[in-house]
C-alpha positions in Angstrom: -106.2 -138.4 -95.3 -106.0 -134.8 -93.7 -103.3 -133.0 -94.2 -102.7 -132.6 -90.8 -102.2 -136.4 -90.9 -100.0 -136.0 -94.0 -97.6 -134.0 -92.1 -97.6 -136.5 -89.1 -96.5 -139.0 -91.6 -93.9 -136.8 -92.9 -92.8 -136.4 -89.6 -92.6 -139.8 -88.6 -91.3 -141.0 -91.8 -88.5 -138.4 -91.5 -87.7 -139.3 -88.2 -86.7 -142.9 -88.8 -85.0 -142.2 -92.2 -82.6 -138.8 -90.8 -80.4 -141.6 -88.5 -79.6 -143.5 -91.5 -77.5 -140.9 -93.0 -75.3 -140.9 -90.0 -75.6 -136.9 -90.0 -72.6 -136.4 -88.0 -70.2 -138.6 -89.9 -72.2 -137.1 -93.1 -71.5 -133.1 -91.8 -67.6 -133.7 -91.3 -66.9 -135.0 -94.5 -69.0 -132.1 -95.9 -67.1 -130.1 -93.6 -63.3 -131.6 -95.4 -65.2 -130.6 -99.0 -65.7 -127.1 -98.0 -62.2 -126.9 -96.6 -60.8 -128.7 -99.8 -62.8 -126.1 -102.1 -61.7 -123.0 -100.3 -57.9 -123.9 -100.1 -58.0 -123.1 -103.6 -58.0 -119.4 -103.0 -61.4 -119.7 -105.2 -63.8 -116.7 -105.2 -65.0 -118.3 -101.7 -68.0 -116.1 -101.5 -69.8 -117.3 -104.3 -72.6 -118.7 -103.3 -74.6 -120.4 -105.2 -71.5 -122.6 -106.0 -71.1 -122.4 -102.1 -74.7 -124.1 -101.8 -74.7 -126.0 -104.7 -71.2 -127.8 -103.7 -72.6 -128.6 -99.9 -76.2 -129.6 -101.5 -74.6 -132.5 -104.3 -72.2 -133.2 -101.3 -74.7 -134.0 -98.8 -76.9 -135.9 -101.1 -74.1 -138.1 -102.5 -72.5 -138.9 -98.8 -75.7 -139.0 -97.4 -76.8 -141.6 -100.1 -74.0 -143.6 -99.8 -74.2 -144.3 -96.2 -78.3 -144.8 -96.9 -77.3 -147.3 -99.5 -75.1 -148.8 -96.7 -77.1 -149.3 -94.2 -79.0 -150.5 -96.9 -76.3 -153.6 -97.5 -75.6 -153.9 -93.8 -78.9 -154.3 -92.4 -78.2 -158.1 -91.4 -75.0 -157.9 -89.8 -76.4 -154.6 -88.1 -78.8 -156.9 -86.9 -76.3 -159.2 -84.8 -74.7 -156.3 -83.1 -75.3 -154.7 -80.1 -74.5 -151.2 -80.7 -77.0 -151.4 -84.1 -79.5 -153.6 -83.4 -82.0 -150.6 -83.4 -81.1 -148.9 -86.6 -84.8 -148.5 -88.3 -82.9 -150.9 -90.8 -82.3 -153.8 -88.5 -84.7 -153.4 -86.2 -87.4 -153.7 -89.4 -89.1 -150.3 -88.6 -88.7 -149.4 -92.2 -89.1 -150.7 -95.4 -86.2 -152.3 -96.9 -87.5 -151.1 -100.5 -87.8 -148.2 -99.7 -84.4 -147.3 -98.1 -83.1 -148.9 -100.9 -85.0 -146.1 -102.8 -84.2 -143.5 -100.3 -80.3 -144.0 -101.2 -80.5 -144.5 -104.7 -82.4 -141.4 -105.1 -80.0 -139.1 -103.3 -77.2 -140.8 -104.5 -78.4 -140.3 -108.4 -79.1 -136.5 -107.3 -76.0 -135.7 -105.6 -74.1 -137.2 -108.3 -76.2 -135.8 -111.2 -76.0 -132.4 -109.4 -72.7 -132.3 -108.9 -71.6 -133.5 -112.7 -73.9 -130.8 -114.1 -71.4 -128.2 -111.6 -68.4 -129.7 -113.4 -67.5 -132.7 -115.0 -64.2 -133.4 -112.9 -66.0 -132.5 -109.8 -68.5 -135.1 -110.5 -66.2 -137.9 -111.2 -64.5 -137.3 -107.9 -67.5 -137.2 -106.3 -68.9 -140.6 -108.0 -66.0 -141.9 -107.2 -66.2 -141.3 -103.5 -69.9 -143.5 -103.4 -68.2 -146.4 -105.7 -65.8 -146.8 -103.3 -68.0 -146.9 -100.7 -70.9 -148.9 -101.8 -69.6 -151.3 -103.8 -66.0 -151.8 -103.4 -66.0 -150.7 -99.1 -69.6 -152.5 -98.3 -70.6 -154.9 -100.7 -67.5 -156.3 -102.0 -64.3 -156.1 -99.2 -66.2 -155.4 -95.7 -67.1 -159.0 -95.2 -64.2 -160.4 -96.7 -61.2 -158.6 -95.2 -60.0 -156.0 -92.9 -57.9 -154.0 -95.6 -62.3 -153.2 -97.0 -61.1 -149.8 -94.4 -58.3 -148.9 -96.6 -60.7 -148.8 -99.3 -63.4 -146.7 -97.2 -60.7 -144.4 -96.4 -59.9 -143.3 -100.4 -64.2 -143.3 -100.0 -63.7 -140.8 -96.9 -60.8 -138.6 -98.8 -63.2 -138.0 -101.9 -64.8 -135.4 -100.6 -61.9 -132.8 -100.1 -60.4 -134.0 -103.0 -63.5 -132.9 -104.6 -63.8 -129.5 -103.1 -60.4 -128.8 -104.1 -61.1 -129.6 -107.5 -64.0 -127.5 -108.0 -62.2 -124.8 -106.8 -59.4 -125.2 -108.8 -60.5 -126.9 -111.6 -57.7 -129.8 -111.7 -56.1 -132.5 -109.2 -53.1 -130.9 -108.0 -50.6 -132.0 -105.3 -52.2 -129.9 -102.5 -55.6 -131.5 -103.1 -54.3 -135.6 -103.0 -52.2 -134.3 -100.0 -54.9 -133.4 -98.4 -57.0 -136.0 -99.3 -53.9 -138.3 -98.2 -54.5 -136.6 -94.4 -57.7 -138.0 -94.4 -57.1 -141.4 -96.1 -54.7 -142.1 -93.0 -56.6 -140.2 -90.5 -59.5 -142.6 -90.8 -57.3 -145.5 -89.7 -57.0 -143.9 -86.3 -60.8 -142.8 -85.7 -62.2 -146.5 -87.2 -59.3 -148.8 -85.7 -60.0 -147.3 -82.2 -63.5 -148.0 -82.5 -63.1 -151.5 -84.1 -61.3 -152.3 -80.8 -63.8 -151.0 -78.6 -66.9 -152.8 -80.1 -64.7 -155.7 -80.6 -67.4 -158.2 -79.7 -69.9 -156.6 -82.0 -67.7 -157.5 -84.9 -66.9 -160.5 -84.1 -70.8 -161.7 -83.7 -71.1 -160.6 -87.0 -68.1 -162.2 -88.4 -66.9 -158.9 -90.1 -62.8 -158.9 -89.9 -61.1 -156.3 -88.4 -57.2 -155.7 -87.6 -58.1 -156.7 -84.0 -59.1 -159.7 -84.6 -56.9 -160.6 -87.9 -53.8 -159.2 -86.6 -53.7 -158.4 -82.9 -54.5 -155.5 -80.8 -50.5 -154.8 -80.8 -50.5 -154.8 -84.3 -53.9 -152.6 -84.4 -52.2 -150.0 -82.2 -48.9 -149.8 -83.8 -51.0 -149.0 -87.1 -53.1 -146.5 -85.7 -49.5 -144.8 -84.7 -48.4 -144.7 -87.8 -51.2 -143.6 -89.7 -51.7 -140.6 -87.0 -48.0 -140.0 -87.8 -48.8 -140.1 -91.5 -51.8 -138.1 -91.4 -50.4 -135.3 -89.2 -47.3 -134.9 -91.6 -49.7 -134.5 -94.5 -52.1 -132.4 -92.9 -49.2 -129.7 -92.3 -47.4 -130.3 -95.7 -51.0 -129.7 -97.5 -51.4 -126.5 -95.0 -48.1 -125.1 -96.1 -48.3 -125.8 -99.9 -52.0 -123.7 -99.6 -49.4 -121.3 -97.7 -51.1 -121.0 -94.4 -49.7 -118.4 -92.4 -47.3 -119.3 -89.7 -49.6 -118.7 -86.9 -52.5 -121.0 -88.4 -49.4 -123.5 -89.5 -48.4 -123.9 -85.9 -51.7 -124.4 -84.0 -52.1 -127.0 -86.4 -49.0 -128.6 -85.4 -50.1 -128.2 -82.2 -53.4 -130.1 -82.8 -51.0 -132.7 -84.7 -49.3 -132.9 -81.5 -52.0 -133.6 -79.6 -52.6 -136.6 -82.1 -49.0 -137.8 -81.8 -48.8 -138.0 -78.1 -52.2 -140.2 -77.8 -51.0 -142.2 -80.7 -48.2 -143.0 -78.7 -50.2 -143.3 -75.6 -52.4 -145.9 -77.0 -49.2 -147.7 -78.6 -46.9 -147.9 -74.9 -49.5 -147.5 -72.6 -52.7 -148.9 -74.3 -56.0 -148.5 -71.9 -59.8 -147.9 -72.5 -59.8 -144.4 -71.7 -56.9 -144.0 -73.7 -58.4 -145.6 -76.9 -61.8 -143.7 -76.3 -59.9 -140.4 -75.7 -58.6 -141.2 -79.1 -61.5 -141.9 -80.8 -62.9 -138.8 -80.1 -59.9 -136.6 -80.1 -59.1 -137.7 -84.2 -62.8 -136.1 -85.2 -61.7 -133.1 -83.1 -58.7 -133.0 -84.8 -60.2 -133.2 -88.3 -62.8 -130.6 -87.7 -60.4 -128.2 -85.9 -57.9 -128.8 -89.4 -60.9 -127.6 -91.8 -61.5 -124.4 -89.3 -58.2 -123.6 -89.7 -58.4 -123.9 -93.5 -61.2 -122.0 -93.8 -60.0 -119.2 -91.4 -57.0 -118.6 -93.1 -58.4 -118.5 -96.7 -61.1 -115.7 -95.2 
């Protein structure tokens, strides 16, 4: 084989494998681990703790949601909206995404033990929660599994903030409380949309356990829940005032759809949502970051 050929196959091999990491879902939590590890007033600018914390980040998410996809590749297979995942779809090997995960799992984890020990157990603890308690053992079962994936999802800034400080303090399970009930609103919203999907599949969700009214008065509260913890966390790091207020601002913003989508419930509404709760997560790391700089 020519190495031009080799490459080709790198290419293509590359090309089916990158989607299964879910890269943007994968870059915002990544995103909430910086954020976490600079609210701890930590030398920021060291890099190579910098780099090392976003490469055994991005391995270990990226693994876990691998790993996932993975687990899920039959029920991906009745569902419209990820029928043609590589996984499903049977463009790739299932031994070898099987591989693919557990190899970036085992080297985001290792990496980020040999950093520190506490940051590694945080981080390990993140993919359990994930892998097996989230996918393999609750997602099929019940539609509490997302309660589950959220402590998965708040693992990451609790991390950051531990590596950075060293400890688990109030700040950091604050913040990682934002995201636990943030993640309610962005996967609730879009449990309703793809409604159907779920249902050929037989995976519960709160739509169809409990009720859209029931779905959307949760989605309220948790948006109420994570907003109030999201500026709590920003003034324990002691965020300025300025930075403290546009985030109420931005919490605002979540309130009033949350509401919206509880009184006046509509598809634009709910998809306005959906998108507006990653805006809102992103924009609260900026914010974090900026003020620590």
């Amino acid at each position: 084989m020519s190495i031009q050929s080799s490459i080709q196959n790198l290419k293509s091999k590359i090309k089916l494998y990158w989607p299964l990491t879910k890269a943007s879902q994968t870059g915002l939590l990544l995103a909430t681990g910086l954020a976490g590890y600079m609210s701890a007033r930590c030398p920021v600018f060291s890099m190579p703790t910098i780099l090392g914390l976003s490469g055994s980040l991005f391995l270990a998410i990226a693994g876990s949601t691998v790993l996932n996809m993975w687990w899920d590749r039959d029920i991906d297979a009745k569902m419209g909206r990820t029928q043609k995942r590589p996984t499903s779809s049977g463009q790739v090997s299932e031994r070898e995404v099987l591989l693919l995960g557990l190899i970036l799992s085992i080297i985001g984890v290792g990496w980020a033990v040999a950093m520190d020990a506490l940051y590694g157990l945080v981080v390990f603890a993140g993919l359990f929660f994930d892998v097996v308690v989230y996918s393999m053992w609750l997602k099929r079962r019940t539609a509490w599994s997302i309660v589950w994936g959220g402590i998965s999802g708040a693992m990451p800034i609790l991390a950051g903030r531990v590596l950075g400080l060293g400890s688990i303090d109030w700040i950091g399970l604050t913040l990682a409380l934002g995201v636990l009930f943030w993640i309610p609103t962005h996967t609730l919203t879009f449990s309703m949309k793809f409604a159907k999907d779920y249902a050929d599949a037989c995976v519960p969700t709160f739509p169809s356990t409990y009720g859209l009214g029931v779905t959307r008065a949760t989605i309220a509260i948790s948006s109420v829940l994570a907003a109030l913890a999201m500026v709590v966390a920003g003034y324990g790091i002691g965020m300025a005032w300025g930075f403290l207020r546009l985030l109420g601002v931005l919490s605002a913003g979540l309130l009033m759809l949350a509401v919206a989508i509880t009184f006046k419930p509509s598809e634009r509404v709910n998809f306005g949502l959906f998108k507006y709760a990653s805006v809102y997560m992103l924009a609260a790391m900026i914010l974090v970051v900026i003020e620590v700089i």
